[in-house]
N, C-alpha and C positions, 0 to 999 in steps of 0.2 A: 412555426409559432415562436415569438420571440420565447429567453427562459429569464429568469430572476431565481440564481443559485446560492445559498447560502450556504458554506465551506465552515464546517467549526473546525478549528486547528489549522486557520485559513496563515497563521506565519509559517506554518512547519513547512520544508521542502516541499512535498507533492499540494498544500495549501499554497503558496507563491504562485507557482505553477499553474493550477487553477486560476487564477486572479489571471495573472500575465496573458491567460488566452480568452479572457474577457475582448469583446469587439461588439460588429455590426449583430446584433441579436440575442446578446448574450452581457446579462448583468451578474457579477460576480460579487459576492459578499462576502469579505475574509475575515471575520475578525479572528482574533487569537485567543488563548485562554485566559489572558486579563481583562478580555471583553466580553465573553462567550464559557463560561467553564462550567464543563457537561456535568459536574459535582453537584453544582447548583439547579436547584431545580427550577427555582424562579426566572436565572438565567435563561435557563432552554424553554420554557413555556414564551418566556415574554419575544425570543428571540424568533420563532414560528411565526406565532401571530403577529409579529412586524414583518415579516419575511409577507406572508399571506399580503395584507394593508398592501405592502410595497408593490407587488403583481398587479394588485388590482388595479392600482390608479398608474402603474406601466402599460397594462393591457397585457400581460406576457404572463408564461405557467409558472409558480413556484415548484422548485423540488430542494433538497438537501443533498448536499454529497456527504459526509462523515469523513474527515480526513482528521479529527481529532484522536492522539490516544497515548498512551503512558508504552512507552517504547523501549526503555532502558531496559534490555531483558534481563542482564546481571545483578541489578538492583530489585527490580521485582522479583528475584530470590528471596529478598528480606525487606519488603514491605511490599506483599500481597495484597493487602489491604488496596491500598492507596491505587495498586494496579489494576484492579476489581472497581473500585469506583469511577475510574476514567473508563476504564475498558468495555464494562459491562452495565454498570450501574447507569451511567451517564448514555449510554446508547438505548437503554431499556427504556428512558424519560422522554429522550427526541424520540424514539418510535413512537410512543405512546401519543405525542404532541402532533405528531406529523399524523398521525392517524387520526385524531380527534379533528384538525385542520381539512384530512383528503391533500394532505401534500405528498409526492414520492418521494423514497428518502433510498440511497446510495450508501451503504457502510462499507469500509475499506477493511479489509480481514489482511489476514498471513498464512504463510506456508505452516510456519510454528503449533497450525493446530492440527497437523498432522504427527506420527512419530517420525518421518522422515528415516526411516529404519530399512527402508528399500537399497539393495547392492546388487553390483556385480552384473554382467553383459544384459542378463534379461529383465533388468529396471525399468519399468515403464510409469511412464507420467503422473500422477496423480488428477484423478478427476475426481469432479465438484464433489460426486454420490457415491467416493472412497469416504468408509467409518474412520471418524476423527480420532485423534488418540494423543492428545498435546504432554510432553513428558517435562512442560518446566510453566515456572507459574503465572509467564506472560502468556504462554499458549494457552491455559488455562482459562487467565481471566480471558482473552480475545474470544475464543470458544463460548465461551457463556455472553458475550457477548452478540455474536451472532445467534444464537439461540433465541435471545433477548427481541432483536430486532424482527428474526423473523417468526418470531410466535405473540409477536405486538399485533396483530389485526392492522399494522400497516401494511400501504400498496408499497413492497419493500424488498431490495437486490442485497445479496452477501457479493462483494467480488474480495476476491484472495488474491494478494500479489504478494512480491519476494526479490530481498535484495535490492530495496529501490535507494538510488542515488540521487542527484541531484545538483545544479549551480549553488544552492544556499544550501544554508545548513552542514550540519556536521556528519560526514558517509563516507566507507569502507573507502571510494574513489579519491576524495580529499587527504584521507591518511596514507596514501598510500604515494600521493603525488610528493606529500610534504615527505615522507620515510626517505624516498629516493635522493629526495637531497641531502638527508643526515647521515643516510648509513650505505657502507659501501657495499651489503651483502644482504639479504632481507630473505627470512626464511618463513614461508605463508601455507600456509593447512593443504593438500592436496588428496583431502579423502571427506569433504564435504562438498556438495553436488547441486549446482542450482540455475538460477536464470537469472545475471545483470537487468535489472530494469532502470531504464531511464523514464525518473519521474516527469517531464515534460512529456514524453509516448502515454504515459500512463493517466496522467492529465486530460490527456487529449480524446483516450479511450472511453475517460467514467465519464465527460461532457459530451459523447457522442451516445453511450448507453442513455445519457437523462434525456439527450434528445427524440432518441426515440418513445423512450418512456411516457412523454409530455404529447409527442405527436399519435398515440394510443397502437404503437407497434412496438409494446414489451415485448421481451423475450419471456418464454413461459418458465424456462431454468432461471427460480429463486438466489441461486449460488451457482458464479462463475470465475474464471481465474485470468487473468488477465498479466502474464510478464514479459520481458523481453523475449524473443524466439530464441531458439537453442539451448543449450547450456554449457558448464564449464565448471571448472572449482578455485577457490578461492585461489590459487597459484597459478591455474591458467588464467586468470580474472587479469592477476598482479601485474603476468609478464607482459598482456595485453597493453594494459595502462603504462608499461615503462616503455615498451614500442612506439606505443603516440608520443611517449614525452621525446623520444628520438636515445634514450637510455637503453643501455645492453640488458634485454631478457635476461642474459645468461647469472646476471646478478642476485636473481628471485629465484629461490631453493625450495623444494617441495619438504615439506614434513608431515609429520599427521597430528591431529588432534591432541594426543596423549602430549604432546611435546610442549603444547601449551593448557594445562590444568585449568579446568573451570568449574563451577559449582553448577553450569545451568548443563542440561542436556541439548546443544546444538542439534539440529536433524543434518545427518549426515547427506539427506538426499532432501531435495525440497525441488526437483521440475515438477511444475503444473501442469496440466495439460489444457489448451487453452480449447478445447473441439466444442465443449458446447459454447464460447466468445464466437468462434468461425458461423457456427448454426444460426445464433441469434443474428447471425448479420451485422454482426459489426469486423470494425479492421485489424485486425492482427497487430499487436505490435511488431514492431520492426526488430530485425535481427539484433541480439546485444552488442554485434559486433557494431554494426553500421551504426550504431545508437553511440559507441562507445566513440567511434569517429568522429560524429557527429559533434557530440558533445567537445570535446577537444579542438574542434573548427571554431566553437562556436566560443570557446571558452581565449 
């Protein structure tokens, strides 16, 4: 069945992305938050029920993806506020729309609402029906966010991803290609733990969840996680990236945490476990590494 998607925070990276894999069956709808801003209520009311209209007379299912949200996690130290109405506020109004409509709606979460407090050899993955525990106050607002959505009486997914990159936009991958040109020495955290995701894989996963969703083969897990396979830490991430540029790993320095002082609490571990994405049937994203290649062929 064809889809008609409608992406709020349709310019951010993983919005692009979306759009870009718009084709034969599949209508994408991006607008950004000067067209679309989940603050607004009238915004998101009016933007559903066009959403709905537009399906109808395509003949194709509407759903939402939610790729919109207040990201700056250092800044949202000190204006909480602000990050609570993108985060939570604004996802509470689309559930609420999308559920009045019978549209499905797709929220994009984070690692960050976990405490990421896991070490040491016997670390294992986080999964979806691990107790949340966000220690800074983007994970916070995100967390009440999902709460929001899924205690809307909407037909409605949590999926959590982490670390996500991207061709647009501004990401850990981009500063890290520009660093190598500036600086002869670059020393990157090497006791924070996670999974590179390449937001085109990840694009590609939540339009394959909607499609099932639309064709009436949901997955019955409400909250799933969806990131690149494997993991690594910011320093093996780095040396990664200066490999593909054809630059000497040996340049990229491990450190830890303490060495660069921040006010948010970073989670020091953030891998997902992706078992119940495999259950539902859908495709795994692809290794970070092959992702990380990829990306750099492509780029």
């Amino acid at each position: 069945m064809p889809l008609t998607v409608l992406v709020p925070g349709g310019t951010g990276q993983l919005g692009r992305d979306l759009f870009a894999l718009a084709g034969e069956g599949v209508e994408v709808l991006a607008p950004g938050s000067a067209e679309l801003d989940l603050t607004k209520t009238s915004d998101v009311l009016e933007a559903v029920k066009d959403l709905v209209a537009r399906a109808e007379q395509a003949g194709s299912k509407p759903v939402v993806i939610n790729a919109a949200a207040y990201t700056a996690v250092d800044a949202a130290e000190d204006d909480e506020d602000r990050a609570f109405a993108v985060n939570a506020d604004g996802p509470r109004v689309l559930a609420a729309a999308c559920s009045s409509w019978r549209v499905p709606l797709v929220h994009v979460s984070t690692d960050y609402v976990f405490a990421g407090d896991r070490s040491g050899a016997d670390a294992v993955p986080y999964e979806p029906s691990d107790p949340i525990a966000p220690r800074s106050a983007y994970g916070r607002t995100k967390a009440a966010g999902e709460d929001a959505v899924l205690g809307s009486g909407a037909q409605a997914w949590v999926v959590r991803t982490a670390w996500v990159y991207g061709s647009t936009g501004k990401n850990f991958v981009k500063t890290m290609v520009r660093l190598e040109g500036e600086r002869e020495t670059l020393s990157v955290v090497d006791d924070q733990r996670g999974s590179p995701t390449l937001s085109a894989d990840l694009a590609a996963g939540l339009l394959e969840l909607a499609k099932l969703i639309t064709d009436g083969k949901a997955p019955e897990q409400r909250v799933l996680h969806a990131t690149g396979g494997g993991n690594t830490t910011w320093f093996g991430f780095t040396r990664a990236i200066f490999t593909a540029l054809g630059a000497d790993p040996a340049r990229v320095k491990p450190c830890t945490s303490a060495d660069f002082p921040s006010k948010v609490a970073r989670p020091a571990y953030s891998v997902l476990s992706d078992t119940a994405w495999r259950e539902a049937g859908l495709t795994p994203l692809r290794s970070w590494e092959d992702a990380l290649k990829a990306y750099f062929a492509k780029a």
